[in-house]
Structure formats: C-alpha cells, structure tokens
MMTF fields as JSON, N, C-alpha, C and O atoms, coordinates in Angstrom:
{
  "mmtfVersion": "1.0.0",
  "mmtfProducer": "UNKNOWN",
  "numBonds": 303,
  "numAtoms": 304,
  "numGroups": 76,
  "numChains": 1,
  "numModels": 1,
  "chainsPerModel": [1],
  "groupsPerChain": [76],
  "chainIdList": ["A"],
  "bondAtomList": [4, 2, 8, 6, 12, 10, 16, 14, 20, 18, 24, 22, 28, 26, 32, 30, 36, 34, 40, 38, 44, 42, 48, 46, 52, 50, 56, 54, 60, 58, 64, 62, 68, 66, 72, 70, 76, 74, 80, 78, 84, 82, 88, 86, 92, 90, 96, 94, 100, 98, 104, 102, 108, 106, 112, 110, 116, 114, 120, 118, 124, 122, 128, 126, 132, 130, 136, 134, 140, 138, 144, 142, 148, 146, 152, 150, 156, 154, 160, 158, 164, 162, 168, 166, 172, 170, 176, 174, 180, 178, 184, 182, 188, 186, 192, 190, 196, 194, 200, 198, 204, 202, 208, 206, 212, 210, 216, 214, 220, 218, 224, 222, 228, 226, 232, 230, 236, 234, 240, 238, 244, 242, 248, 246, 252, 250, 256, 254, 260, 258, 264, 262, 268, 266, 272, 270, 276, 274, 280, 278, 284, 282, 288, 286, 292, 290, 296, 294, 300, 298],
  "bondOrderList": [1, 1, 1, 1, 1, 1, 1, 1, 1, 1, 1, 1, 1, 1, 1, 1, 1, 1, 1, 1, 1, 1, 1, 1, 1, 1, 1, 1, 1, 1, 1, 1, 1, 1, 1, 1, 1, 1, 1, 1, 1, 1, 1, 1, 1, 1, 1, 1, 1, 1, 1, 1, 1, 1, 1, 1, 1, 1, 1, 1, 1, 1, 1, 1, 1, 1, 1, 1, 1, 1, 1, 1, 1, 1, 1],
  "groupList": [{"groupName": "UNK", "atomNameList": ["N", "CA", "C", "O"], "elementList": ["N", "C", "C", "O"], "formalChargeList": [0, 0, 0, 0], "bondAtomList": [1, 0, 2, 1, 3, 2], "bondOrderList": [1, 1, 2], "singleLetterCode": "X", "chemCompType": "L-PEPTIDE LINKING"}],
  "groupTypeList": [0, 0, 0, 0, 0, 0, 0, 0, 0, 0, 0, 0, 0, 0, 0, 0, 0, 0, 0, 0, 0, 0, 0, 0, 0, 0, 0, 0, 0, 0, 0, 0, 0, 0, 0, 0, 0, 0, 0, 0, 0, 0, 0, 0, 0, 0, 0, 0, 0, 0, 0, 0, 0, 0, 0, 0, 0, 0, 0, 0, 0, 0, 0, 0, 0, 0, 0, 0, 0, 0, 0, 0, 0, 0, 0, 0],
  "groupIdList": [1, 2, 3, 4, 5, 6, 7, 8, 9, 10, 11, 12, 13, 14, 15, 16, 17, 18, 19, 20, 21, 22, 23, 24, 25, 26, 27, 28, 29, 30, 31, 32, 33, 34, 35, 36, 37, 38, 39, 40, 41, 42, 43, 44, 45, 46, 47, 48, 49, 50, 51, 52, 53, 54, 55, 56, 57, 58, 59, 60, 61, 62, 63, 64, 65, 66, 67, 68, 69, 70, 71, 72, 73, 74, 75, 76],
  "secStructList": [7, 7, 1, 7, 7, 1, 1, 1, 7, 7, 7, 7, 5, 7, 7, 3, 3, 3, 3, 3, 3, 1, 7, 7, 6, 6, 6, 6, 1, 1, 7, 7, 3, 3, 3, 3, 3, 3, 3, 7, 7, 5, 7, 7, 7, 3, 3, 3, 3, 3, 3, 3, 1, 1, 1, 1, 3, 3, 3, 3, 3, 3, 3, 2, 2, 2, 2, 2, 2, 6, 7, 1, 7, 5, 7, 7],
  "xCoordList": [0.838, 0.0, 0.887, 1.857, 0.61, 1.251, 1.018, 0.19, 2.157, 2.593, 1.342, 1.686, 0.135, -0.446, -1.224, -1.28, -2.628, -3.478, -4.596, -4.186, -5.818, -7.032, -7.616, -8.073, -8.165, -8.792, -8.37, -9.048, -7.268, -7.383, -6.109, -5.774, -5.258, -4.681, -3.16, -2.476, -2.779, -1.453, -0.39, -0.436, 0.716, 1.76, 3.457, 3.799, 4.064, 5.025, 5.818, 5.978, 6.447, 7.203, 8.602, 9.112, 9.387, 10.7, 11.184, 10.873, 12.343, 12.797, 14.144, 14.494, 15.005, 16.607, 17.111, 16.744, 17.9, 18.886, 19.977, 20.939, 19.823, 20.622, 21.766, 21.324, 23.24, 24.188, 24.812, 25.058, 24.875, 25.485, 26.688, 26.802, 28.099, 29.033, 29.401, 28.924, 30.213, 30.411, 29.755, 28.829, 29.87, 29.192, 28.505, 29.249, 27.46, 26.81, 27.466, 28.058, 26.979, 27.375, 26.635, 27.121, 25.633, 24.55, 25.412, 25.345, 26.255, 26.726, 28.846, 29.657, 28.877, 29.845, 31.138, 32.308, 30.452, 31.197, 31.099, 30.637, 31.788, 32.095, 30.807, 30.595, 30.014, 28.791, 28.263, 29.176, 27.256, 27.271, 27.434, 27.075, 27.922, 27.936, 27.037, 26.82, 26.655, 25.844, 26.793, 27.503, 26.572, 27.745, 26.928, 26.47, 26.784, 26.146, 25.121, 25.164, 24.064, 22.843, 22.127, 21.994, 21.744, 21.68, 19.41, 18.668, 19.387, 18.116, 17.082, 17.229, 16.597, 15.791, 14.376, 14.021, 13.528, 12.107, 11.5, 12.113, 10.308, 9.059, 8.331, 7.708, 8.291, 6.885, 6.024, 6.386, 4.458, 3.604, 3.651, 4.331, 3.049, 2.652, 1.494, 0.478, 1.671, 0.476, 0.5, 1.382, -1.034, -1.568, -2.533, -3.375, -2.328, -3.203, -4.342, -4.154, -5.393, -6.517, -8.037, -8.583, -8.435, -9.375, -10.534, -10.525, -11.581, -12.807, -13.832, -13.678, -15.044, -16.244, -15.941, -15.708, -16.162, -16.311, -17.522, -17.427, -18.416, -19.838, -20.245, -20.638, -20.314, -20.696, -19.797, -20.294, -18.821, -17.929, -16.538, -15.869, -16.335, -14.548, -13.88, -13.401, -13.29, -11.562, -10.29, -10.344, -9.17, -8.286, -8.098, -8.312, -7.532, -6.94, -5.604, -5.254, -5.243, -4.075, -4.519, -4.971, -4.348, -5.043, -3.751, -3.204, -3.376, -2.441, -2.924, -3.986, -2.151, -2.651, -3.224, -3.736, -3.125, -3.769, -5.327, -6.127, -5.79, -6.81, -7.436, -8.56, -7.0, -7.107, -7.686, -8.809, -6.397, -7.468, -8.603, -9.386, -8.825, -9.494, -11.004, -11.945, -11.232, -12.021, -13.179, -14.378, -12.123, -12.639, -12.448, -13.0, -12.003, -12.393, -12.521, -11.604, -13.312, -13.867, -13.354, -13.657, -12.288, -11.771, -13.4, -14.498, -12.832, -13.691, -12.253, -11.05, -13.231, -12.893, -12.599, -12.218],
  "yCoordList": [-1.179, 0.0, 1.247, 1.279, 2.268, 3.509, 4.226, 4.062, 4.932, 6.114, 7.261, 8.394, 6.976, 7.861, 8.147, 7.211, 9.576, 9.737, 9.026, 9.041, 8.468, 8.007, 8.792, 8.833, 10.174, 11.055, 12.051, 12.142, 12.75, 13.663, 13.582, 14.766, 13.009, 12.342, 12.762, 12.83, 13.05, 13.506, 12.496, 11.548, 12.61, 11.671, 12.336, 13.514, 11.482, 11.793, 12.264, 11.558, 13.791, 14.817, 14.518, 13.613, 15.245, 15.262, 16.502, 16.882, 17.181, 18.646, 18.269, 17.092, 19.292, 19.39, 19.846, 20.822, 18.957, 19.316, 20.443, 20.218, 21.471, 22.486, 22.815, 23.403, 22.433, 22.555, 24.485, 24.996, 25.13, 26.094, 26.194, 25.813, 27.004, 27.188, 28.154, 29.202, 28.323, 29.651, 30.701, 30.964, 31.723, 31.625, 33.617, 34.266, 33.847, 34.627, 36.184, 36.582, 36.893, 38.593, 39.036, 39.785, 38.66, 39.361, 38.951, 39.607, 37.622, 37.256, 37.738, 37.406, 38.642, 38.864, 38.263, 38.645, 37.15, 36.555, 37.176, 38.236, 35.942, 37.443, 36.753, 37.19, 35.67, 35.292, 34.126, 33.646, 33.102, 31.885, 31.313, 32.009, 30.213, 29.938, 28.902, 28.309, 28.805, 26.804, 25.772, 25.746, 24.995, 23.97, 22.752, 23.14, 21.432, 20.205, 20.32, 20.252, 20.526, 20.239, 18.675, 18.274, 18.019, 16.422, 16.931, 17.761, 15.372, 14.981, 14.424, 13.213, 14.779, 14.157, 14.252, 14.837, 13.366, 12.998, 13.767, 13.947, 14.136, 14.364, 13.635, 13.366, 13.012, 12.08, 12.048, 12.132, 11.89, 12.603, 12.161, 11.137, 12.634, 11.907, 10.925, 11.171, 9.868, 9.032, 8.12, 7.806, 7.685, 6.815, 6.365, 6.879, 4.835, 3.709, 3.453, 3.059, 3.86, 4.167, 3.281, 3.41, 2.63, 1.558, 2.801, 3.858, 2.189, 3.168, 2.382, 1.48, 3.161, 2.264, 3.56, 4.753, 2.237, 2.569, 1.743, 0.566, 2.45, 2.214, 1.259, 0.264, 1.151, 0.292, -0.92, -1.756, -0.99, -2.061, -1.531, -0.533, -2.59, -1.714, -1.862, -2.996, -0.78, -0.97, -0.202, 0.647, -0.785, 0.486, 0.818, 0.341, 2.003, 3.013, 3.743, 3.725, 4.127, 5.2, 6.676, 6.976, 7.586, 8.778, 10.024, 9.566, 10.945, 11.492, 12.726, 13.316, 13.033, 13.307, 15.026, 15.581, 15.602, 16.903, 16.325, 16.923, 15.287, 15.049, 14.379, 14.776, 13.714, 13.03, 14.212, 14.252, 15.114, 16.487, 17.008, 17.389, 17.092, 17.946, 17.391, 18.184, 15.743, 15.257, 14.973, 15.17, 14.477, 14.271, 12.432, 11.746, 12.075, 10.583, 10.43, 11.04, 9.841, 9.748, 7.7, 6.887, 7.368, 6.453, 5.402, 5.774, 3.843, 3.038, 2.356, 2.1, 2.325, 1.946, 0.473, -0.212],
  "zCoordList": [0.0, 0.0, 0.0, 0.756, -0.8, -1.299, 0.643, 1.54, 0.478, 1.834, 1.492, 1.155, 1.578, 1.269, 1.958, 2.755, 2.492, 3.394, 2.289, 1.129, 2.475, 2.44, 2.33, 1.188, 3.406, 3.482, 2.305, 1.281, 2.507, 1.441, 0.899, 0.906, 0.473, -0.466, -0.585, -1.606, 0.848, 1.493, 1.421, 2.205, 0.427, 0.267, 0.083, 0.182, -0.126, 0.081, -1.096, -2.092, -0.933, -1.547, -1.782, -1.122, -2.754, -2.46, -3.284, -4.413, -2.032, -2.117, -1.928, -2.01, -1.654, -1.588, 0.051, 0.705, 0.356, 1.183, 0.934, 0.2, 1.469, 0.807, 2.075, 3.061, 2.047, 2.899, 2.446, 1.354, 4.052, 3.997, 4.74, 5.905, 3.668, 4.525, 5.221, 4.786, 6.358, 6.738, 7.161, 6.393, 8.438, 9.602, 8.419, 7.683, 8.634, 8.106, 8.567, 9.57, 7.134, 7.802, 8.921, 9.769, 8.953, 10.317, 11.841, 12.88, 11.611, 12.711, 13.09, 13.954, 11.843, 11.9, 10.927, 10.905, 10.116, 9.091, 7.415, 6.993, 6.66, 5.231, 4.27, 3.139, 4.839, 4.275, 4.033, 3.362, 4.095, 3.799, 1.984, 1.034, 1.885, 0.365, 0.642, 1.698, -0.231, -0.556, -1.132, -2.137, -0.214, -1.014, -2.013, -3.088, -1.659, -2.566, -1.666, -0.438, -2.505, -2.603, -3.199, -4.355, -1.856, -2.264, -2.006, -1.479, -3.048, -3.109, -1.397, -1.23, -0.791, 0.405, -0.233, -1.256, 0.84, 0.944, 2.259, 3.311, 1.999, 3.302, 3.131, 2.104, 4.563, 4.456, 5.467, 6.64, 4.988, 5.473, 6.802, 6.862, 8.299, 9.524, 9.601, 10.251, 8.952, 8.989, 10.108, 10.908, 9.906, 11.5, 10.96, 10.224, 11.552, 10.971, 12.461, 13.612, 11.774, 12.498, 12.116, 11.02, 12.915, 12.937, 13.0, 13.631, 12.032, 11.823, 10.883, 10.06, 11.386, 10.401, 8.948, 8.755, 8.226, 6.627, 5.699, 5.351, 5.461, 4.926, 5.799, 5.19, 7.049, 8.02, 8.525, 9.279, 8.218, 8.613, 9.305, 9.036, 10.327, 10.501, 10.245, 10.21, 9.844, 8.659, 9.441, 10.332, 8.81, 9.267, 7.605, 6.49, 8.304, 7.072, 7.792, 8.972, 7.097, 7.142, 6.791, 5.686, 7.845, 7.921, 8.503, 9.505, 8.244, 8.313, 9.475, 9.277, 10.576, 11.714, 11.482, 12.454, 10.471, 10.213, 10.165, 10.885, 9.429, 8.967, 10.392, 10.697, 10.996, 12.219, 13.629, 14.132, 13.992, 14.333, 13.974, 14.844, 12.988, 11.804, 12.228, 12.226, 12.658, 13.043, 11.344, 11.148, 10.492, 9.743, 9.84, 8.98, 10.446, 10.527, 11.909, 12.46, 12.759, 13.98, 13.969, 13.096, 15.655, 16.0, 16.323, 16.735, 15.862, 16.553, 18.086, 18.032, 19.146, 20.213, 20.018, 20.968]
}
C-alpha cells in the first residue's frame, strides 16, 4: 500500500537538502555559500486508524492533520 493519506490524499514529496558554509554577515562573518545540494524525501505523519467505513470496521491510514481535523472519527 502507497505512503499515502485516504482522506485527502497527502503523500510523500521530495525537495533538496541544501548545505550552507560559513558563519553569516549578520553574525559577523564574510557570508554563507551553498555547497552540494543532495536529493531528500518528506513524508507525510500518517496513523493507521481503525474506523467504520460504509458500516464495517476498517483500518486506514489517515495522516494526523486530517485526524485532528475530526474528519475521521476512531472506533474503540
């Protein structure tokens, strides 16, 4: 099963690790450079959560924004 939310369809991204060198002018240095910039992942906060679905209980995977949100309500 895909890293994905159920509810509203929250999955997993990928952005850059961006490394800086050298201590900044605000702090008294001559400025930061960027050095290698490598590939990383975000992935969503999901939670596998037991719940009725069209009358039966299921789990799903529900990602904890959606989980607050009280858009899926826990079975005990």
């Amino acid at each position: 099963m895909a890293r994905r939310c159920e509810i509203c369809g929250k999955g997993t991204i990928t952005g850059n690790s961006v490394t800086r060198k050298g201590q900044p002018k605000k702090k008294g240095g001559v400025g930061q450079h960027i050095g290698v910039t490598t590939k990383r992942v975000f992935k969503p906060n999901l939670i596998s959560v037991k719940t009725m679905v069209d009358g039966t209980p299921r789990t799903i995977k529900v990602c904890a924004r959606c989980l607050r949100a009280g858009k899926v309500q826990k079975v005990v």
